[in-house]
C-alpha positions in Angstrom: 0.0 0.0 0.0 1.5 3.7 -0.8 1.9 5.8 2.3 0.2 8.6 3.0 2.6 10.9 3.4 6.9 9.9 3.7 7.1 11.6 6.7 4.5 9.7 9.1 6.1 7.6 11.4 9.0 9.9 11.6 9.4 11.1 15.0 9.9 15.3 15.7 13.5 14.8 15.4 13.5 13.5 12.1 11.3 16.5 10.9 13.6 19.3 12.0 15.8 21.3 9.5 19.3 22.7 9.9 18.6 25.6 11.3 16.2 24.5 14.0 19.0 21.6 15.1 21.5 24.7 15.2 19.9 26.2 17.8 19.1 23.2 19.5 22.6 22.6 20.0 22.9 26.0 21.0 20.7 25.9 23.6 21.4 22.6 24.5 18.0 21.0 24.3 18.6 18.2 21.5 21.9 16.6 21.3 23.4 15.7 18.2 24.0 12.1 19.4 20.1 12.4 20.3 19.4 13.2 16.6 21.9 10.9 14.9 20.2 7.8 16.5 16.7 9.0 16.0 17.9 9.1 12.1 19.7 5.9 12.2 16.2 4.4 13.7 14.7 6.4 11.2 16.7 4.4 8.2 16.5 1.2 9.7 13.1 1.2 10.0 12.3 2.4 6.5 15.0 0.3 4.5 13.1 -3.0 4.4 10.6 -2.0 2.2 12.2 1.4 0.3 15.6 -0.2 0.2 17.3 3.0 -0.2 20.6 2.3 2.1 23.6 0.2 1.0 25.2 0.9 4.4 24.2 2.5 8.1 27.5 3.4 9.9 26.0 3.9 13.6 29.7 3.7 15.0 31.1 6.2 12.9 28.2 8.1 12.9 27.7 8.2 16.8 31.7 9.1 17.3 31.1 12.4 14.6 27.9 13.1 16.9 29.6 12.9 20.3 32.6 15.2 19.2 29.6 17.4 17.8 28.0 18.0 20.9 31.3 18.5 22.5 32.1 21.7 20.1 28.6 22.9 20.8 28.7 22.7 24.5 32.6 24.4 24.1 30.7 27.3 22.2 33.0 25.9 19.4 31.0 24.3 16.4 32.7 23.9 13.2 29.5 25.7 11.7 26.3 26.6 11.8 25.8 22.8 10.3 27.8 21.1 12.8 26.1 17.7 13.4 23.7 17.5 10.9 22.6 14.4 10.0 23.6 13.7 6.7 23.9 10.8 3.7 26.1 10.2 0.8 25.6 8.5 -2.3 27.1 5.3 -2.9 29.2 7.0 -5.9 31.5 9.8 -3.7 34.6 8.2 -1.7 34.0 8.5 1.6 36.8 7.8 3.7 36.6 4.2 6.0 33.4 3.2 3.6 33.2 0.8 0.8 32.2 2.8 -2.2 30.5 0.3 -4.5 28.6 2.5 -7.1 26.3 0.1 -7.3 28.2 -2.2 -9.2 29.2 -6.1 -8.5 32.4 -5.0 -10.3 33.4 -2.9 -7.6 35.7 -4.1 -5.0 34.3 -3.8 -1.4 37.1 -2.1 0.3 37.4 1.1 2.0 38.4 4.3 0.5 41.8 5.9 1.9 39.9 9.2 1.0 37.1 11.6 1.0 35.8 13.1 -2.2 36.6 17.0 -2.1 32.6 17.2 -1.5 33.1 15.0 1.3 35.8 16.6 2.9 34.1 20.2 3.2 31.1 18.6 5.0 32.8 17.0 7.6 35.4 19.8 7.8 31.9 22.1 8.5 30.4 18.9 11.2 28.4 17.3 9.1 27.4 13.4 10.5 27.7 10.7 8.2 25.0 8.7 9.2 24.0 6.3 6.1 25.5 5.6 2.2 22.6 5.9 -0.3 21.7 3.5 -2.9 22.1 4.5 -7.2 21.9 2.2 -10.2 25.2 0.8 -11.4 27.2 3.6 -12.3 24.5 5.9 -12.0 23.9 5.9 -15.6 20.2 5.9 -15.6 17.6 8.1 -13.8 15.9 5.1 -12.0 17.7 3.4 -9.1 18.1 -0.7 -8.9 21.2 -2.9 -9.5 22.2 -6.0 -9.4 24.3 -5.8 -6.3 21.6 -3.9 -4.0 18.5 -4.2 -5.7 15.4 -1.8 -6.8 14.7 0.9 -4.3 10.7 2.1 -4.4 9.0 5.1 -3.6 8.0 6.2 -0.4 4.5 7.8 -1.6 4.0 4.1 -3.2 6.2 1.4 -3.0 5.3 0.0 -6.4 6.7 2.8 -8.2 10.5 4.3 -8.7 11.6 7.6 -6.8 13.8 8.1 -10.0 17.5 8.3 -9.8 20.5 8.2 -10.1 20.0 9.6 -6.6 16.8 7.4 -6.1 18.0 6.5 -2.4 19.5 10.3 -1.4 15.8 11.2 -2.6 13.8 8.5 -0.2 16.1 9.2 2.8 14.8 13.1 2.4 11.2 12.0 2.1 11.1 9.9 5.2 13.0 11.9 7.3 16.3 10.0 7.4 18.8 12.7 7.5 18.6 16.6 7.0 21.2 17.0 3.9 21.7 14.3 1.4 24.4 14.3 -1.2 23.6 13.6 -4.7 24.8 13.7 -8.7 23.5 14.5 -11.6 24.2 14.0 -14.8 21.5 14.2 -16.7 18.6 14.7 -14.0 19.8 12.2 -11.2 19.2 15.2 -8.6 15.9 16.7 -9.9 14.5 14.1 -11.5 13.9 12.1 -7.9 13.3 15.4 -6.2 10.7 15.7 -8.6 9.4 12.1 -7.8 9.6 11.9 -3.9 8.5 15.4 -3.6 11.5 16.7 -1.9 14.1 19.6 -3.2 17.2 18.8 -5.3 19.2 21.6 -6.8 21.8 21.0 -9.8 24.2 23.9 -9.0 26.2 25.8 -11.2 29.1 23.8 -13.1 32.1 23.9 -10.9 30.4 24.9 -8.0 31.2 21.8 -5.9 34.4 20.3 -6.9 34.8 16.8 -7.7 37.4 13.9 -7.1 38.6 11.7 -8.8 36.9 12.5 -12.3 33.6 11.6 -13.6 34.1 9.0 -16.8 31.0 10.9 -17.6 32.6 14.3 -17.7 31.5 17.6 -17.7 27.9 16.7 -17.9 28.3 15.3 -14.2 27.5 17.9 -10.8 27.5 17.4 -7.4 24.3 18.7 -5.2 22.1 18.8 -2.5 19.0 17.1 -1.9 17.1 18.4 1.1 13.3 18.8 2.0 13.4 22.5 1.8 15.3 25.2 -0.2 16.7 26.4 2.9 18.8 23.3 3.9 19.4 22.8 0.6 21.2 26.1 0.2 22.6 25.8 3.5 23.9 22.1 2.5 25.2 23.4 -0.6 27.3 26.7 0.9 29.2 23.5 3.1 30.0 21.7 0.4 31.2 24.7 -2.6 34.6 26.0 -3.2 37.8 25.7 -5.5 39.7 21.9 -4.9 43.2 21.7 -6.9 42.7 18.3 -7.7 39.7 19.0 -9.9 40.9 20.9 -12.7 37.6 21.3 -14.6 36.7 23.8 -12.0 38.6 26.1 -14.2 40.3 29.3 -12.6 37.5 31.8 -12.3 35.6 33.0 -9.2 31.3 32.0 -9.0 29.4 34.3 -6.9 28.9 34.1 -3.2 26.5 31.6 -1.8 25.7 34.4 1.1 22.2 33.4 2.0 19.7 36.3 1.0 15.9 36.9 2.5 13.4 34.6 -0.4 13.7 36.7 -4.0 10.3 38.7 -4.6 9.3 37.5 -8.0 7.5 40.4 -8.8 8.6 42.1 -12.1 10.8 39.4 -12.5 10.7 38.3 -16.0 10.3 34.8 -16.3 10.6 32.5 -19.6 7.9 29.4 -19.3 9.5 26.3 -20.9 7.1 23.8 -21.7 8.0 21.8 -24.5 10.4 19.0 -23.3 14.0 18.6 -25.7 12.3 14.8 -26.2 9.6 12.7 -25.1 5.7 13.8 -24.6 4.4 16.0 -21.3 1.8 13.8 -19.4 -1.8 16.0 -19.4 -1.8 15.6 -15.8 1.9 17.1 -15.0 0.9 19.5 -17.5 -2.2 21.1 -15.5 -0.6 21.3 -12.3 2.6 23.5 -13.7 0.8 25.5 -15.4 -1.0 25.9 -12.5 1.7 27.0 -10.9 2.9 29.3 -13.6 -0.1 31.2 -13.2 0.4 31.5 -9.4 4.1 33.0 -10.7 2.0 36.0 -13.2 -0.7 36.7 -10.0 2.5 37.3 -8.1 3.6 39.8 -10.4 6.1 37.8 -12.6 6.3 38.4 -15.8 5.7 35.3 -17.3 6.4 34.3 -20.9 7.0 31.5 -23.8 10.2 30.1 -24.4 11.9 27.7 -26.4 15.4 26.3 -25.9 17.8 26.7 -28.7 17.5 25.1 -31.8 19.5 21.7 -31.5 18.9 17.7 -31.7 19.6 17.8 -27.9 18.9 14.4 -27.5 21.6 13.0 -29.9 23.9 15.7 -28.4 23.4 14.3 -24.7 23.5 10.8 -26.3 27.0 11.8 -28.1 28.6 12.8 -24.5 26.8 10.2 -22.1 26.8 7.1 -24.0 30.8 7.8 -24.6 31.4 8.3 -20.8 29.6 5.3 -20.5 32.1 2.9 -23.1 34.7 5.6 -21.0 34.0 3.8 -17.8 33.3 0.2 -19.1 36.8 0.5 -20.4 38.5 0.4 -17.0 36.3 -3.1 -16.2 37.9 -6.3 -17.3 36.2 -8.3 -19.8 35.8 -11.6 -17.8 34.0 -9.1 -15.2 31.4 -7.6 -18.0 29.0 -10.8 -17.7 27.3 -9.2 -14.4 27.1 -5.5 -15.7 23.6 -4.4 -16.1 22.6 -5.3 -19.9 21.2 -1.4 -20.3 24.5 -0.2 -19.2 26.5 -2.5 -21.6 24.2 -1.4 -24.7 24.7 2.8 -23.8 28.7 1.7 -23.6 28.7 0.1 -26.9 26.8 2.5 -28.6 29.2 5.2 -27.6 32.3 3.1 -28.5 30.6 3.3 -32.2 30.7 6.9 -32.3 33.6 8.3 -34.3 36.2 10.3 -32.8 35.5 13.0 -35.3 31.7 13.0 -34.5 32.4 13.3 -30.7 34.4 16.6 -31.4 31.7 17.8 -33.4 29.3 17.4 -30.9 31.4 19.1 -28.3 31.6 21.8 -30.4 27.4 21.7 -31.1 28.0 21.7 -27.2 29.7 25.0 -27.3 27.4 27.0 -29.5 24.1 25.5 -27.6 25.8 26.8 -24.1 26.7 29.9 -25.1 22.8 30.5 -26.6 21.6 29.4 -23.2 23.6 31.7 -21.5 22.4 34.3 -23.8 18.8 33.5 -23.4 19.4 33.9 -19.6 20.9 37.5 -20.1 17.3 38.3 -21.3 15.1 36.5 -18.4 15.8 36.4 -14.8 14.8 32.9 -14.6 13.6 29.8 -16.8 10.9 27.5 -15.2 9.5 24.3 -16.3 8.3 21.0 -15.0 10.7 19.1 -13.6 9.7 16.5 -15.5 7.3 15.4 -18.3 6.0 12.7 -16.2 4.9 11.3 -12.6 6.7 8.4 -11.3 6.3 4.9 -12.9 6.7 1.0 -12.0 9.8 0.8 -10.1 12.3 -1.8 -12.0 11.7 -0.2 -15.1 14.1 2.0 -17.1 11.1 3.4 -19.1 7.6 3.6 -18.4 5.6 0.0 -19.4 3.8 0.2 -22.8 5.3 3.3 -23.5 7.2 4.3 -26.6 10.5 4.9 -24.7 13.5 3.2 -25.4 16.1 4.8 -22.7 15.1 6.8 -20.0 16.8 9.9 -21.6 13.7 10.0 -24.1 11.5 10.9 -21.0 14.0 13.1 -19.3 13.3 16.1 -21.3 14.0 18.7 -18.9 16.4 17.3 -16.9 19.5 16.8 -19.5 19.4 20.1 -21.8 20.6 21.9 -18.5 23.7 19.4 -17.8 24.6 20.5 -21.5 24.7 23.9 -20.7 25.5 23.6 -16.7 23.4 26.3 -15.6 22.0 25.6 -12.1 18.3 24.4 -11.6 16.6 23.7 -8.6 13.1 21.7 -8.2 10.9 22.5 -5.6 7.5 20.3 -5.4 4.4 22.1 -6.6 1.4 19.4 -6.1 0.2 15.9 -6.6 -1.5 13.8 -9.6 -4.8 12.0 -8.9 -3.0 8.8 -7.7 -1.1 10.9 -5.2 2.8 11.5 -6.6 4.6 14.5 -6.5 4.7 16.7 -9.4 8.3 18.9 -9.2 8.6 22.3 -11.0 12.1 23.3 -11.8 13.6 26.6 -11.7 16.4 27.4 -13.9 19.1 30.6 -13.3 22.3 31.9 -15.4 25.5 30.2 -14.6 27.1 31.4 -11.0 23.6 32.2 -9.8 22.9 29.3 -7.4 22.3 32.1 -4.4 19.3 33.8 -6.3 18.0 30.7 -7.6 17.7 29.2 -4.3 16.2 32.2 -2.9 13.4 32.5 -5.3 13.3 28.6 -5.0 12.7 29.6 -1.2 9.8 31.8 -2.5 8.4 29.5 -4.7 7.9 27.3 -1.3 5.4 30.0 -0.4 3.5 30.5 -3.0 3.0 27.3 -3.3 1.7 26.8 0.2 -1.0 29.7 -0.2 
C-alpha cells in the first residue's frame, strides 16, 4: 500500500531542519547524538521496504555526533551545520566506507579518502550517518542494481523515486537525515526530487568540486538534496569551493552563496518552458505546472513563452553520455562484463561506435548551444519548467511499461538540456497527480547564480503553500 505521506512515522527529530537543530545545540536542548540515533532508527526502520541504504554506519556516525555536541557545549562548532545528519551516495569516496557504485564490479574495500565534497562537509560537522543507494554507475535516472536491488518510492512502494539519486531522494522524504548528497548528470538530482517530492538543486558547473573525475565528464554535478530550499542552500554553501585536484573547475571565481531573504518574483521576468528537448508531457503534469505558472504571473512575474535553442539535444546528450559510458566500461575487465547491467552495456557500446571526429563535433554543437543558453538567460531572470514530463512509474523499469520509450533519456526532457549547458536548476515540489505522486517544477538561473535561484526557489515554497 503507498503511504500517506513519507514523513508519518517519523518522530519530531527526524522532521527538523538545519537551522532549528543549530539552535538546538545551542541551547542545548537536542543533542546531536540524540538526533543521529533517531535518524539511524529512522533508516532502519524504512530500508526493508524502500531499500534506499547500501550501508548505516551507527559507529562512525555516533563518534562524529559525540565530538559534535562537544564543540557545541565548548561554544566551538565547526559551523552553523555542525552535526547535521547527513547521507552520501554510494558514488563519492568517503573515507573508512566501501564505495560500491552500485556495481558487483566494484571491490568492497574502504576508501583511503574523501571526495573534495566529502571533505568540506565534515570539515563544517556534518554526520555521516547512512550511504545511499544509485543504479550501477549511475547511468540511468531510476535506481536498482544487481548488487543492492530496486529501491521504491516512499508515496508508493510499487513505483520508482527516480535516480540516479533514487536512495539520497527517499532518505529526504522519510526523514532519514537533514542533507543528502547527490549527482547528476543528466537529472539524477531533480529528476527524484521531482518524484519523492522533496528539493534537489543542480548547481552551477564547478560549483562543488569533484574527485577523482567523472568518466561521464562535464555533464556530471554534485548537489544537495534536502526537504526545503533552505537546507538545501545551507547544504550546498558547506560543500562549494575551489579543490586543486579538480581541474575542470577552471580558474574563475562564481558568486557568493551568502544566504539572501526569499527573491520577490514580482517584475521578475520569467521565460515558461514547456516543451520537453524529447519525449511527450503527461496532461496531468501539465495542468498542475501550469498551475503554478499562473500562481508565478498573480504574483507579479512576468511570465512568458520560451523555447530552448535550436539543436537535436537528445543525440547531443547521447554523443557525451553514451561515450562516458564505453569511457568507464573500459576500466572493467572483460571476464567481469557478464554481471554488468545489460542497459548499461548497450549505452557503452553505442558510444564506442561513435567516431572520434563525430564526438568533437558534438562538443563543439555543445559550445554553441551553451553559449545561446547563456544568452537567453541574459534576457530573463529565470527559466521554469516541470521538472519532468511525467509522474513516477513502475519501479524496476528504465522506461515507463507500454510506453514508446526506449532509454530513459527519451522521458528526461527537462532534466538533461541543463547538464549541457551547466546552468544551475533547482526543483521545488508544486502538487500531486490524482494517484497521489509529487509533481516537481524546476527553476532554472544563469550560470554562478545558485544564491538567487535558491532564494526564489525559497519563495516558490510560499506560494505554493498559499
Amino acid at each position: 500500500m503507498p503511504f500517506q505521506n513519507p514523513l508519518e512515522g517519523a518522530g519530531e527529530l527526524c522532521r527538523m531542519d538545519a537551522a532549528g537543530l543549530a539552535e538546538a545545540y545551542r541551547t542545548r536542548s537536542l543533542s546531536p547524538v540524540e538526533v543521529a540515533k533517531a535518524t539511524m532508527d529512522r533508516a532502519e526502520e524504512v530500508n526493508a521496504d524502500l531499500n534506499a541504504f547500501t550501508h548505516i554506519d551507527r559507529e562512525g556516525a555516533l563518534a562524529a555526533a559525540s565530538a559534535s555536541e562537544q564543540r557545541w557545549k565548548d561554544g566551538a562548532p565547526l559551523s552553523e551545520v555542525d552535526g547535521v545528519p547527513t547521507t552520501l551516495k554510494d558514488i563519492v569516496w568517503v573515507e573508512g566506507w566501501s564505495v560500491r557504485y552500485g556495481s558487483t564490479t566494484t571491490p568492497a574495500r574502504p576508501q583511503t579518502e574523501d571526495a573534495p565534497s566529502v571533505a568540506r562537509l565534515r570539515q563544517a560537522g556534518a554526520v555521516f550517518i547512512a550511504q545511499t543507494t544509485t543504479p550501477e554507475f549511475g547511468w540511468k535516472a531510476i535506481t536498482d542494481s544487481a548488487l543492492f536491488g530496486v529501491t521504491r518510492n516512499p508515496w508508493n512502494r510499487a513505483k520508482t523515486p527516480g535516480g540516479s539519486s533514487g536512495g539520497a531522494a527517499v532518505a529526504a522524504a522519510v526523514g532519514a537525515g537533514v542533507f543528502h548528497l547527490g549527482t547528476d548528470g543528466g537529472g539524477s538530482i531533480r529528476i527524484p526530487a521531482s518524484f519523492t517530492g522533496i528539493v534537489g538543486h543542480k548547481p552551477t558547473f564547478g560549483r562543488v568540486p569533484a574527485h577523482p573525475p567523472s568518466a561521464f565528464g562535464t555533464v556530471a554535478h554534485i548537489g544537495p538534496m534536502a526537504r526545503s530550499a533552505a537546507d538545501t542552500a545551507a547544504m550546498l554553501k558547506a560543500m562549494s569551493g575551489r579543490d586543486l585536484r579538480d581541474w575542470t573547475q577552471g580558474a574563475g571565481k562564481l558568486g557568493a552563496l551568502a544566504a539572501d531573504a526569499p527573491v520577490d518574483l514580482s517584475g521578475k521576468r520569467i521565460g515558461y518552458w514547456s516543451k520537453p528537448a524529447s519525449g511527450t508531457l503527461d496532461p496531468e503534469v501539465a495542468g498542475l505546472v501550469d498551475a503554478t505558472v499562473a500562481k508565478l504571473s498573480a504574483a507579479g512575474a512576468i511570465v512568458e513563452p520560451v523555447d530552448l535553442p535550436a539543436d537535436n539535444l537528445l543525440d547531443l546528450f547521447h554523443h557525451h553520455w553514451f561515450t562516458g559510458a564505453a569511457a568507464r566500461l573500459s576500466s572493467i575487465p572483460e571476464t567481469d562484463r557478464k554481471a554488468i547491467d545489460p542497459g548499461f552495456l548497450e549505452i557503452a557500446r553505442a558510444g564506442a561506435a561513435y567516431t572520434s571526429t563525430e564526438l568533437v563535433l558534438a562538443q563543439v554543437r555543445r559550445g554553441e548551444y551553451g553559449a545561446a543558453m547563456d544568452l537567453l538567460l541574459a534576457d530573463y531572470d529565470f527559466l521554469v519548467s516541470p521538472a519532468t514530463a511525467l509522474p513516477a512509474f513502475d519501479a524496476g523499469l528504465e522506461v515507463p511499461a507500454a510506453s514508446a520509450y526506449g532509454r530513459w533519456t527519451e522521458w528526461a526532457g527537462f532534466a538533461f538540456p541543463i547538464n549541457l549547458s551547466q546552468q544551475p536548476a533547482c526543483v521545488v515540489p508544486c502538487g500531486f497527480t490524482a494517484a497521489g505522486l509529487p509533481v516537481g517544477f524546476q527553476i532554472i538561473g544563469a550560470r554562478g547564480d545558485d544564491a538567487r535561484v535558491l532564494s526564489a526557489a525559497a519563495h516558490l515554497e510560499v506560494i505554493f503553500s498559499t
